[in-house]
TORVEX-859294 format. One line per 10 residues: number of its first residue (from 1); their letters; for each residue x, y, z of N, C-alpha, C. Coordinates in nm, 4 decimals, decimal comma. Atoms other than C-alpha are relative to their C-alpha. Layout:
NUM> A> X/Y/Z/X/Y/Z/X/Y/Z; ...
This chain:
1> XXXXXXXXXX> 0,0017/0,1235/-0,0789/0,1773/2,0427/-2,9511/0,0402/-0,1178/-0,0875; -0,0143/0,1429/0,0325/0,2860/1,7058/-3,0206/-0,1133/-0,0600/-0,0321; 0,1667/0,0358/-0,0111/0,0446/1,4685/-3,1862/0,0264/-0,0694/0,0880; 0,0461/0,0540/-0,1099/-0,1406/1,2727/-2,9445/0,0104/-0,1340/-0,0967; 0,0291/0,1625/-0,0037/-0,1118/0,8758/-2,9547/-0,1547/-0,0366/-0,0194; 0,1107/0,0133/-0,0262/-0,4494/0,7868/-3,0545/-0,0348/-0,1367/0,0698; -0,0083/0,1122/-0,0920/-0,4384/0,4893/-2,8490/0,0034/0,0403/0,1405; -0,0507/-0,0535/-0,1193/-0,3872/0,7014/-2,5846/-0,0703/0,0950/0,0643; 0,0740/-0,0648/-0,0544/-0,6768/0,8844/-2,4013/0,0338/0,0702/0,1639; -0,0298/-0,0561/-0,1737/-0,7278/1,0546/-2,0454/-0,0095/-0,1654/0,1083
11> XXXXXXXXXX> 0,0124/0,1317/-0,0789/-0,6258/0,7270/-1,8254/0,0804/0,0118/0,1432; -0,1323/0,0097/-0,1135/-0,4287/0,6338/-1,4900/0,1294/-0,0471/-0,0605; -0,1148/0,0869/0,0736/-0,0802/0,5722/-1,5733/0,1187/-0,0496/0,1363; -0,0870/0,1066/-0,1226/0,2007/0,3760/-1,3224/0,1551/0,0521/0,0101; -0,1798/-0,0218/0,0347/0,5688/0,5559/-1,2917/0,0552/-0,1338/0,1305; -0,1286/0,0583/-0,0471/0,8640/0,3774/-1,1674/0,0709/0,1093/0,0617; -0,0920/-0,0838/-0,0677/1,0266/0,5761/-0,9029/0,1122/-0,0714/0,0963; -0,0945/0,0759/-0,1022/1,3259/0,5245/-0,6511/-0,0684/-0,0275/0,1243; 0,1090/0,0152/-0,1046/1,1760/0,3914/-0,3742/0,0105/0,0910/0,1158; 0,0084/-0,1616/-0,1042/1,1218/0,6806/-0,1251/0,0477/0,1029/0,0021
21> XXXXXXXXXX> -0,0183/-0,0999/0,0987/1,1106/0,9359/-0,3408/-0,1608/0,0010/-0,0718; 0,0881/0,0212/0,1161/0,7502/0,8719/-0,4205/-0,0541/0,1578/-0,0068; 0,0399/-0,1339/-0,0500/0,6204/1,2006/-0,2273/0,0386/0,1136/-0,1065; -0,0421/-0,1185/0,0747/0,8744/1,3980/-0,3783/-0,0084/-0,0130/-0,1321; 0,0182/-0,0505/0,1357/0,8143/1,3007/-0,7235/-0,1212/0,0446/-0,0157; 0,1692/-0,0347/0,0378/0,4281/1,3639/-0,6705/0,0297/0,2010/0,0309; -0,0829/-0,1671/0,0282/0,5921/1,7338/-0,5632/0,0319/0,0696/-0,1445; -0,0994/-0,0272/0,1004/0,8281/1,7712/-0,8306/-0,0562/0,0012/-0,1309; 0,1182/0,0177/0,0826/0,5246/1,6597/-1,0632/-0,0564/0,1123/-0,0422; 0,0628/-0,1191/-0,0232/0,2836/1,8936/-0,9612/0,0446/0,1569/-0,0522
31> XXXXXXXXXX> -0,0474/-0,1458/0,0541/0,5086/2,2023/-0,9854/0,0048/0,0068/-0,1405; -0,0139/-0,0219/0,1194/0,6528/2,1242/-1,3125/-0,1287/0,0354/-0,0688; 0,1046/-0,0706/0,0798/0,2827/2,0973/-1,4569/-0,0481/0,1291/0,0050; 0,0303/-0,1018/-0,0269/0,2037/2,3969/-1,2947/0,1056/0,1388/-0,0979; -0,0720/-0,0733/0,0215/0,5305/2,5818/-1,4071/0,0178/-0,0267/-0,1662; -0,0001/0,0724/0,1639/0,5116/2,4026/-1,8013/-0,1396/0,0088/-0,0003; 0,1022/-0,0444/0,0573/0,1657/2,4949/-1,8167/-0,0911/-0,1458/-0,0482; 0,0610/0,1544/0,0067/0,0142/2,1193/-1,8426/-0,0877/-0,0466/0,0134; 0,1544/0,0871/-0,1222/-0,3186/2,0698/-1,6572/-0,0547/-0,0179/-0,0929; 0,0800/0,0631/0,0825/-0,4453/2,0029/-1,9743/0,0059/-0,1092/-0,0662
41> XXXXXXXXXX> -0,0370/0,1511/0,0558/-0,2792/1,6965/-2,0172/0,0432/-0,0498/0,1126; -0,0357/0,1298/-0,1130/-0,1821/1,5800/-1,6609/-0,0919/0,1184/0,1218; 0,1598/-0,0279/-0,0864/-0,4785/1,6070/-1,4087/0,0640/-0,0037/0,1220; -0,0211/0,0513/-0,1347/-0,3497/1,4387/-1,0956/0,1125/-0,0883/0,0099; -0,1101/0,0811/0,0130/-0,0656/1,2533/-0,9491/-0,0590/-0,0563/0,1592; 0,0801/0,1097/-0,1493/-0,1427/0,9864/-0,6439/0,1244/-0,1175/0,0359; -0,0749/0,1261/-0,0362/0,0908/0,7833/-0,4210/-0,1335/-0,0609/0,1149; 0,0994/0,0852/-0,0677/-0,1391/0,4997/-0,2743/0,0392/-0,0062/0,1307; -0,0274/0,1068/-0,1410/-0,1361/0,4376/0,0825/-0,1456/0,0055/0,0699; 0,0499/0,0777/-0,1073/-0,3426/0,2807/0,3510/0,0096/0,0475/0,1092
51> XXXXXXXXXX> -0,0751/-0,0209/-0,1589/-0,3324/0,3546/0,7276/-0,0225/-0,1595/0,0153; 0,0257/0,0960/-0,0536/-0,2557/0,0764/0,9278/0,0525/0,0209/0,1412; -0,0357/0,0164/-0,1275/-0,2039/0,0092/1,2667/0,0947/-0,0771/0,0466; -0,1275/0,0316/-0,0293/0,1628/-0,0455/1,4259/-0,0018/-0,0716/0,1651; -0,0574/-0,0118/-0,1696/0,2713/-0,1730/1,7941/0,1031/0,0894/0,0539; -0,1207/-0,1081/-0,0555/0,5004/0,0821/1,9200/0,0070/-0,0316/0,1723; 0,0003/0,0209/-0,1685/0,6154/-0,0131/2,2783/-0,1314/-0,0498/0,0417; 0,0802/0,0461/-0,0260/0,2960/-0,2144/2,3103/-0,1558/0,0576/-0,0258; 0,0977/-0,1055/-0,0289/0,0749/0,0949/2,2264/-0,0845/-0,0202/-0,1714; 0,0594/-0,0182/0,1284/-0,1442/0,0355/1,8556/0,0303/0,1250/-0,0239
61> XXXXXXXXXX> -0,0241/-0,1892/0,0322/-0,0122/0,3737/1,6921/-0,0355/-0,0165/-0,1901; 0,0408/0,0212/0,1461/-0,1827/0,4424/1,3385/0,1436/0,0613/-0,1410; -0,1112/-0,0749/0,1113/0,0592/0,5136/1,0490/-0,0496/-0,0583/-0,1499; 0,0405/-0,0133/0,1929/0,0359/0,5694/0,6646/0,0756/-0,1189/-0,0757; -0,0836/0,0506/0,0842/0,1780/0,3321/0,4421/-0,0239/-0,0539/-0,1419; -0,0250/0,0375/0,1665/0,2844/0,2860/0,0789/-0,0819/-0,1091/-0,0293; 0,0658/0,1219/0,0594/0,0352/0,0341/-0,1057/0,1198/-0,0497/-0,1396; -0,0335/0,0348/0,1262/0,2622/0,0177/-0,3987/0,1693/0,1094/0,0270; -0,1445/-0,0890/0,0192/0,6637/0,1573/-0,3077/0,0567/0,0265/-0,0916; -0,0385/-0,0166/0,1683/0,8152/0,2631/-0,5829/-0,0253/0,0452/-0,1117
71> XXXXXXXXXX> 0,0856/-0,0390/0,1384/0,5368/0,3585/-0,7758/-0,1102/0,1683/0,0540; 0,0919/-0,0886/-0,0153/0,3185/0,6657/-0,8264/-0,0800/0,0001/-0,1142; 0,0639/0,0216/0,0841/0,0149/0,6703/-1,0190/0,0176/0,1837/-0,0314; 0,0421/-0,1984/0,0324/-0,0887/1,0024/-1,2451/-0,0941/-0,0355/-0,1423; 0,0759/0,0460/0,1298/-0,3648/1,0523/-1,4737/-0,0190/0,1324/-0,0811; -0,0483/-0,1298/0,1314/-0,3035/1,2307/-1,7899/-0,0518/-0,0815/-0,1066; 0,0078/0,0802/0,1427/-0,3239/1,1909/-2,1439/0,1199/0,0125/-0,0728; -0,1253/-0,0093/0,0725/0,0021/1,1047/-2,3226/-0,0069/0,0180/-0,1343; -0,0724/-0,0157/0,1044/0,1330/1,2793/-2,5577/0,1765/0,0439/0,0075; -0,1339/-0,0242/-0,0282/0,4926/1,3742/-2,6608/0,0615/0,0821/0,1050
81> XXXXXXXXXX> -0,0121/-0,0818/-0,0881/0,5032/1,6561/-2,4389/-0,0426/0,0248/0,0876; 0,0229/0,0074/-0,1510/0,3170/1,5640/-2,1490/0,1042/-0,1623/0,0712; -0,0921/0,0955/-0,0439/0,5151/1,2108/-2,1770/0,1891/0,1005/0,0705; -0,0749/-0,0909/-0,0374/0,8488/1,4370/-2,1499/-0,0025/0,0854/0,1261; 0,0237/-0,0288/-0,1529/0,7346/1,6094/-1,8767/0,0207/-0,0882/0,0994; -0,0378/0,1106/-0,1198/0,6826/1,3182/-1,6595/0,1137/-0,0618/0,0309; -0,1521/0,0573/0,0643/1,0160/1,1077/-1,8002/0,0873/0,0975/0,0731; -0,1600/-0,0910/-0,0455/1,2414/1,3855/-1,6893/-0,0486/0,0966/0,1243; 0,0115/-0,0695/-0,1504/1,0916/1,4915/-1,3376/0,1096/-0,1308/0,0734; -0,1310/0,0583/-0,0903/1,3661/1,3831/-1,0832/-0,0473/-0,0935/0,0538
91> XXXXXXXXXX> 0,0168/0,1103/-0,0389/1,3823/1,0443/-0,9719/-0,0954/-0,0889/-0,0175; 0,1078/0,0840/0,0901/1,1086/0,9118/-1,2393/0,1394/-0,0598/-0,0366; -0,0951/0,0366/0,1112/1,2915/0,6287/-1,3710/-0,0497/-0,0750/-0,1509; 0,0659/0,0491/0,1122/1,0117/0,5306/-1,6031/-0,1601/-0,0275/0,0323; 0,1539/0,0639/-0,0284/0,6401/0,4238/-1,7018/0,0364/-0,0935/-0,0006; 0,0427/0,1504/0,0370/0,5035/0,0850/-1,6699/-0,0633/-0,0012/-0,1154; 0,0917/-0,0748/0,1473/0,4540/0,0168/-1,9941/0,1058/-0,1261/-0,0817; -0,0491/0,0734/0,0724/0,6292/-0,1721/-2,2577/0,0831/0,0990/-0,0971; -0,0815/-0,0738/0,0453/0,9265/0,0153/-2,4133/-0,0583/0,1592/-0,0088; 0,0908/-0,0955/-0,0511/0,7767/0,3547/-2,4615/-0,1318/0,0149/-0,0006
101> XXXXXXXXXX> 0,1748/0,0001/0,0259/0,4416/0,2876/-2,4849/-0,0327/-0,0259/0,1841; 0,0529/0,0592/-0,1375/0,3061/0,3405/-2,1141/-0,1376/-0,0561/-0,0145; 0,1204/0,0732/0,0139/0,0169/0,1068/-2,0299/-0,0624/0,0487/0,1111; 0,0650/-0,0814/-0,0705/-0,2669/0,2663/-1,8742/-0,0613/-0,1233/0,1235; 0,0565/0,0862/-0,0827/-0,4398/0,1329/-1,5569/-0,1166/-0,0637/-0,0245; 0,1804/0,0028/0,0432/-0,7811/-0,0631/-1,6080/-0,0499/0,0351/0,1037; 0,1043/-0,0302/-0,1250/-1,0775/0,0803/-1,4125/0,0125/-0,1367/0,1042; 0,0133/0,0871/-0,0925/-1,0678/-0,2327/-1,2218/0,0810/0,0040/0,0870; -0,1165/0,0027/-0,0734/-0,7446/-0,2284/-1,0803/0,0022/0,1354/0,0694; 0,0151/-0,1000/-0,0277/-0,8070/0,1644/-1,0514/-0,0785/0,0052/0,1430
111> XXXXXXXXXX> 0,0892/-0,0222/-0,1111/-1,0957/0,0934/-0,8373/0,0302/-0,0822/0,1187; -0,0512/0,0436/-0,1770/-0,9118/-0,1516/-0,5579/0,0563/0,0738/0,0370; -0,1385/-0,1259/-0,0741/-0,6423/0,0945/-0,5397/-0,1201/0,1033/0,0731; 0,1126/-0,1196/-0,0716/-0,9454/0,3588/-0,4633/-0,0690/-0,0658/0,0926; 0,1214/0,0679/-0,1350/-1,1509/0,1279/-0,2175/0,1284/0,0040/0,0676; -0,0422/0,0072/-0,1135/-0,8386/0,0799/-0,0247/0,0709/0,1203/0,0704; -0,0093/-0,1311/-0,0371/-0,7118/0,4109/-0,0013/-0,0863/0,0933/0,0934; 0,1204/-0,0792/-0,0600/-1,0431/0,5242/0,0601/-0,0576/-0,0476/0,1538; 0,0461/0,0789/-0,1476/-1,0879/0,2852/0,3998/0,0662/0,0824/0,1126; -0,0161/-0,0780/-0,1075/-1,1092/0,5125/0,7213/0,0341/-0,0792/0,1004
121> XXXXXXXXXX> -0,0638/0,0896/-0,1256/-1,0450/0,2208/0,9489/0,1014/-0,0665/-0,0327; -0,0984/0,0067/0,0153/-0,7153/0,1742/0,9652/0,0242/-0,1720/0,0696; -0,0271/0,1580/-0,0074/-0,5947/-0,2068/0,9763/0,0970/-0,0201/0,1068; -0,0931/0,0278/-0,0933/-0,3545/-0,3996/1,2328/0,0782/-0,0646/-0,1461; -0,0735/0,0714/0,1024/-0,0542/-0,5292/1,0095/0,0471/-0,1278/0,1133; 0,0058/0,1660/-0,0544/-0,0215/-0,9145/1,0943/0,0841/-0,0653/-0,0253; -0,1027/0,0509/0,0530/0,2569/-1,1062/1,0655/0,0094/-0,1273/0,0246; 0,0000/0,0956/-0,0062/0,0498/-1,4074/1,1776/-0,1120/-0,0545/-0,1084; 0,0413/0,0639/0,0545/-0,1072/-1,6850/1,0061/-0,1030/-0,1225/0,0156; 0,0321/0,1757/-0,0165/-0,3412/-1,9942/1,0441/0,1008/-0,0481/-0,0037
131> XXXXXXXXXX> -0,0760/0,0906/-0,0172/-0,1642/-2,2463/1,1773/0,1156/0,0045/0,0527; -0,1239/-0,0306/-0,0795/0,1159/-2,0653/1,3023/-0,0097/-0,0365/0,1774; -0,0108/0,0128/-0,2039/0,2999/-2,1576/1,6420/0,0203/0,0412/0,0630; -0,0672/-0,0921/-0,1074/0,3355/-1,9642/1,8981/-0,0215/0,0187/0,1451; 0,0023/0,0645/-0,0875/0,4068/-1,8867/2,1964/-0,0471/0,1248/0,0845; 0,0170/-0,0816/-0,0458/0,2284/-1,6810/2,4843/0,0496/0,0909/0,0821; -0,0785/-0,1203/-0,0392/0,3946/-1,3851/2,6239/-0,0588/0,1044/0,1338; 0,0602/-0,1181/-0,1130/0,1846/-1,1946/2,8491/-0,1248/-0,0296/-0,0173; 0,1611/0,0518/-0,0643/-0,1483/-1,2587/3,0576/0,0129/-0,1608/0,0292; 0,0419/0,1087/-0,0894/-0,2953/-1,5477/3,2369/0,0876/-0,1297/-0,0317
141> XXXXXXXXXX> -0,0244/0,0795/0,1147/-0,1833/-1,8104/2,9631/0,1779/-0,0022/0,0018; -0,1242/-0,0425/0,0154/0,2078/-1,6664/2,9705/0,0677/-0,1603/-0,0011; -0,1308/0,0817/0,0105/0,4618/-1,9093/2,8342/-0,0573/-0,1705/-0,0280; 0,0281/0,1428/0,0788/0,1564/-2,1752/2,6993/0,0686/0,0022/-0,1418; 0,0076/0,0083/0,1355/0,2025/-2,2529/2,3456/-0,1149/-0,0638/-0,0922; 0,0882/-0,0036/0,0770/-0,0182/-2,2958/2,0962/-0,0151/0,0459/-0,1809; -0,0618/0,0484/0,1758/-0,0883/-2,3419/1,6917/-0,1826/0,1571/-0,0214; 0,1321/-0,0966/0,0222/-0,3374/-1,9783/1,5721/-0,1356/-0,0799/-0,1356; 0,1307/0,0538/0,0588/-0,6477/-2,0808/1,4749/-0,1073/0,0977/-0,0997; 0,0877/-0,0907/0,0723/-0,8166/-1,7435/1,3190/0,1253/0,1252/0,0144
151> XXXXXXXXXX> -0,0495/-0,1657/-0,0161/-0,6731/-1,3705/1,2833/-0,0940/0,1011/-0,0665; 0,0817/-0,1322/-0,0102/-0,8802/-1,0503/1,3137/0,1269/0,1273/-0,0578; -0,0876/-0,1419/0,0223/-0,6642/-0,7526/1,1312/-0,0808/0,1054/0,0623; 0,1177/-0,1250/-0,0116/-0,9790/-0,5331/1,1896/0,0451/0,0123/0,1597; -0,0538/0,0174/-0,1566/-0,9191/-0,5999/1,5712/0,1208/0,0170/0,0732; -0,1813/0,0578/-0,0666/-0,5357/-0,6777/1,6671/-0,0031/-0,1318/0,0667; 0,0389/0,0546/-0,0901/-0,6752/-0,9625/1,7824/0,0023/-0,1617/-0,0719; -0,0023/0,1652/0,0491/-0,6120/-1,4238/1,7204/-0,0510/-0,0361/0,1308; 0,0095/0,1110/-0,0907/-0,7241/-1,7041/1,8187/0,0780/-0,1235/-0,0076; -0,0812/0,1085/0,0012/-0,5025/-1,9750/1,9622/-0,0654/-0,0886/0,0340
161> XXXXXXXXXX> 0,0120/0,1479/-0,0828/-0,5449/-2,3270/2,0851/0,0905/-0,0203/0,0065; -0,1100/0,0003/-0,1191/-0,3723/-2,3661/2,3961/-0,0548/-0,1646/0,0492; 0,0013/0,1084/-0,0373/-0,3336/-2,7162/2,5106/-0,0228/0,0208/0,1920; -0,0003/-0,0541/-0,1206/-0,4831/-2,6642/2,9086/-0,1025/-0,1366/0,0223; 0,0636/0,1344/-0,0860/-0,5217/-3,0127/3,1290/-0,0310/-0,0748/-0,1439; -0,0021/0,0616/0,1492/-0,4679/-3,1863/2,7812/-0,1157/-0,0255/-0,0796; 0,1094/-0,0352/0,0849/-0,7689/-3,0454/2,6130/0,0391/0,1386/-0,0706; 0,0637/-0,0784/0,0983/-0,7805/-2,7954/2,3159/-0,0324/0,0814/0,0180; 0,0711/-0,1099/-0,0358/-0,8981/-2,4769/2,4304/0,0499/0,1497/-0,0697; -0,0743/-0,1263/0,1022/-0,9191/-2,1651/2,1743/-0,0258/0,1041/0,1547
171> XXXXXXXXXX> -0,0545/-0,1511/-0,0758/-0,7828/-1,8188/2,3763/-0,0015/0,0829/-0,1085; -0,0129/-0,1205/0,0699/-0,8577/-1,5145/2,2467/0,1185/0,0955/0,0780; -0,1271/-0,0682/-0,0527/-0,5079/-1,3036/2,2588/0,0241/0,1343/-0,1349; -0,0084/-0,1343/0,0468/-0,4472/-0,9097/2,1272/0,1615/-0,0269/-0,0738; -0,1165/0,0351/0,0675/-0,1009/-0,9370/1,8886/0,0822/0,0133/0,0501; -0,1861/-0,0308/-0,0999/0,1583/-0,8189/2,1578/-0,0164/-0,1063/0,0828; -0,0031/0,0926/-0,0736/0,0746/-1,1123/2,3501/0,0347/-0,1215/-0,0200; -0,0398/0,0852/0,0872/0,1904/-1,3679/2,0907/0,1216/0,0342/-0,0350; -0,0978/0,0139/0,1159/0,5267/-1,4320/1,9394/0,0430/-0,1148/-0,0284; -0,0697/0,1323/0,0619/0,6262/-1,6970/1,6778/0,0915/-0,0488/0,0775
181> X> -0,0644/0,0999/-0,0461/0,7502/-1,9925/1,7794/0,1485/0,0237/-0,1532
């Protein structure tokens, strides 16, 4: 074996992949260690995602998505010949890291990536804001306008103020019922 970096323990580490290609390098990973005999220097390989919740034709439909495109985590311990390994699986185009020295993840950063991964309730993705203007689309309200006052991801769900008999009045409205002004 190669010596080991003593700077360089069992940690998370960060590749650089092409972007959608993360899957298949966590594939292409896997085997090699398996087929190069490795598990004693690369443990696991992890592309981050999230579910979140989409509109599809008006319908909330849950889907997976990338926390981090591009990237796949893996936790090993580098040395010359587990670095090599990784470096030359297909469509790695590198660690994060500073010339070759990859830089490991800190537990901290380790552990948001793991709380959000780990969340079973899948989110609405939002593409509104406080303060945004917009305008109503469907239900009672259709074709007021109004400036959002709160947003619920957990829900699918804002609140506007709708100008009705020239008073102020917040409406609670589900996200297909809104679009930017």
């Amino acid at each position: 074996m190669g010596k080991q970096d003593p700077r360089a323990g069992r940690n998370w580490y960060v590749l650089h992949t092409y972007s959608g290609y993360e899957d298949s390098v966590k594939q292409a990973l896997e085997q090699r260690v398996e087929s190069l005999g490795m598990q004693d220097y690369i443990f696991s390989v992890m592309v981050p995602k999230e579910k979140q919740l989409v509109f599809k034709k008006g319908e909330p439909v849950e889907e997976e998505k990338k926390l981090f495109p591009g990237y796949v985590l893996v936790d090993m311990i580098v040395t010359d010949d587990s670095w090599y390994v990784v470096r030359n699986t297909p469509n790695v185009t590198g660690f994060v890291g500073s010339g070759n020295i990859p830089v490991a993840v800190s537990p901290e950063e380790f552990g948001v990536i793991e709380r959000r991964v780990g969340e079973e309730q899948a989110k609405f993705r939002s593409d509104f804001q406080v303060g945004d203007l917009v305008i109503i689309i469907d239900g009672p309200f259709k074709n007021y306008e109004g400036s959002v006052q709160s947003v619920d991801v957990n829900k699918g769900k804002l609140n506007v103020a709708v100008l009705i008999f020239d008073r102020e009045t917040p409406v609670e409205l589900d996200f297909t019922q809104v679009k930017k002004k």
